[in-house]
Structures are given as C-alpha cells and as structure tokens.
C-alpha positions in Angstrom: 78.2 -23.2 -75.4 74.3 -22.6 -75.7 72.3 -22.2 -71.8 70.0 -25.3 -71.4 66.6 -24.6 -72.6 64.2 -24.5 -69.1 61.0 -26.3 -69.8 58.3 -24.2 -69.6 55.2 -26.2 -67.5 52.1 -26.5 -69.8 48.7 -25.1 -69.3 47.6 -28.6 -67.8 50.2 -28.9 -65.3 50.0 -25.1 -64.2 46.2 -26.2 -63.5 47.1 -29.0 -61.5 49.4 -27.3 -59.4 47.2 -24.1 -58.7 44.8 -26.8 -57.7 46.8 -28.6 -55.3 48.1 -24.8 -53.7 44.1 -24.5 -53.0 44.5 -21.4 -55.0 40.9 -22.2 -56.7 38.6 -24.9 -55.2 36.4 -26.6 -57.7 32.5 -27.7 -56.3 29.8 -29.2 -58.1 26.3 -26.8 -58.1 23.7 -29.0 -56.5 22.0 -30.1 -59.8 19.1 -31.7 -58.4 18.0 -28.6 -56.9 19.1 -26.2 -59.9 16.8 -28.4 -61.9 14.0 -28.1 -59.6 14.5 -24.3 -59.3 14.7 -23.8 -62.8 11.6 -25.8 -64.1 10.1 -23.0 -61.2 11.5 -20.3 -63.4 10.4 -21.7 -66.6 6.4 -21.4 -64.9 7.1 -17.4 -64.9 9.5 -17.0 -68.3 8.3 -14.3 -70.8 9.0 -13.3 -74.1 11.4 -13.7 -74.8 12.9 -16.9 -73.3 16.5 -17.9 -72.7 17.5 -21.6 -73.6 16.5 -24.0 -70.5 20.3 -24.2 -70.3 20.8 -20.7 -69.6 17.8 -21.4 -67.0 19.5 -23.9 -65.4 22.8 -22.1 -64.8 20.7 -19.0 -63.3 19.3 -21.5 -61.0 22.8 -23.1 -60.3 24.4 -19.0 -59.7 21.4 -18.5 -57.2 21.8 -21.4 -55.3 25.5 -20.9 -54.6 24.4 -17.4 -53.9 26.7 -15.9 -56.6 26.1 -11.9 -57.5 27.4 -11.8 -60.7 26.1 -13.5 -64.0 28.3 -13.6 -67.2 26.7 -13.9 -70.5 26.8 -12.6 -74.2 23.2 -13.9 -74.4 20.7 -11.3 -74.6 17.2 -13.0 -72.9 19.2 -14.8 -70.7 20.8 -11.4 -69.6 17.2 -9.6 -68.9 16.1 -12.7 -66.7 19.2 -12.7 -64.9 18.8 -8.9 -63.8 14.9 -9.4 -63.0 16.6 -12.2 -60.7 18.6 -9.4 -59.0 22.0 -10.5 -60.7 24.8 -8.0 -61.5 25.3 -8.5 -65.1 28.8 -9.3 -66.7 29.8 -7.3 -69.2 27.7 -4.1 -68.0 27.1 -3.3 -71.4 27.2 -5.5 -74.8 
C-alpha cells in the first residue's frame, strides 16, 4: 500500500499565511510625497541620470527612512550613495 501523498501548500498560499502570522507587514510609500521629493532631486541630477523611476523609489526609500538601497543600476547606484544610502550588492 503506497503513503498518501501530503499536499505541499503553493507559493501563493505560503504568502498568505506569512501574512496573516504578521510575519511581514506590507505599507504603501507615501507616493504623493515621493513624487514631490523626487521632482526636488531631478533639480540637482548630474551626468549621468538614473531613470525618473529609479528617482522615485530613492525618494520612496528616504521617506520611510530605509538605509539600504538595492539596485543593479549603475547611475542610480552613485545617486543613491551621494543620498547617504548603503548600497546593495557592495560591489557589481
């Protein structure tokens, strides 16, 4: 006689339920004021210039006073560490 097959949860449920244990909280940046802060940072952008995008989730990391940026993208890497951010990876 063959042991019942367990179903395995997928990646969807597993989500749910590490939301509903509070394990990870999701919040929305304040947009509004990313936006305003970023069209700020555009005024002092220099060669080269990271895609307003980019900007806009610098301005989105400040406001919820994160330490860390994450990004593959080169320009938007040297703005992030002129705003003070500790970059992630440390090196590409």
């Amino acid at each position: 006689m063959k042991p019942k097959s367990v179903p395995v949860p997928g990646i969807a449920a597993q989500w749910r339920a590490t939301l509903a244990e509070g394990i990870f909280a999701i919040e929305n940046p304040p947009w509004d004021d990313a936006w305003r802060l970023s069209i700020g940072y555009h005024r002092d952008l220099v060669s080269p210039v990271p895609q307003p995008s980019h900007v806009l989730h610098l301005a989105a990391a400040r406001l919820a006073s994160a330490s860390h940026y994450l990004s593959l993208h080169g320009p938007a890497r040297q703005f992030a560490r002129r705003l003070g951010f500790q970059l992630l990876p440390e090196k590409l």
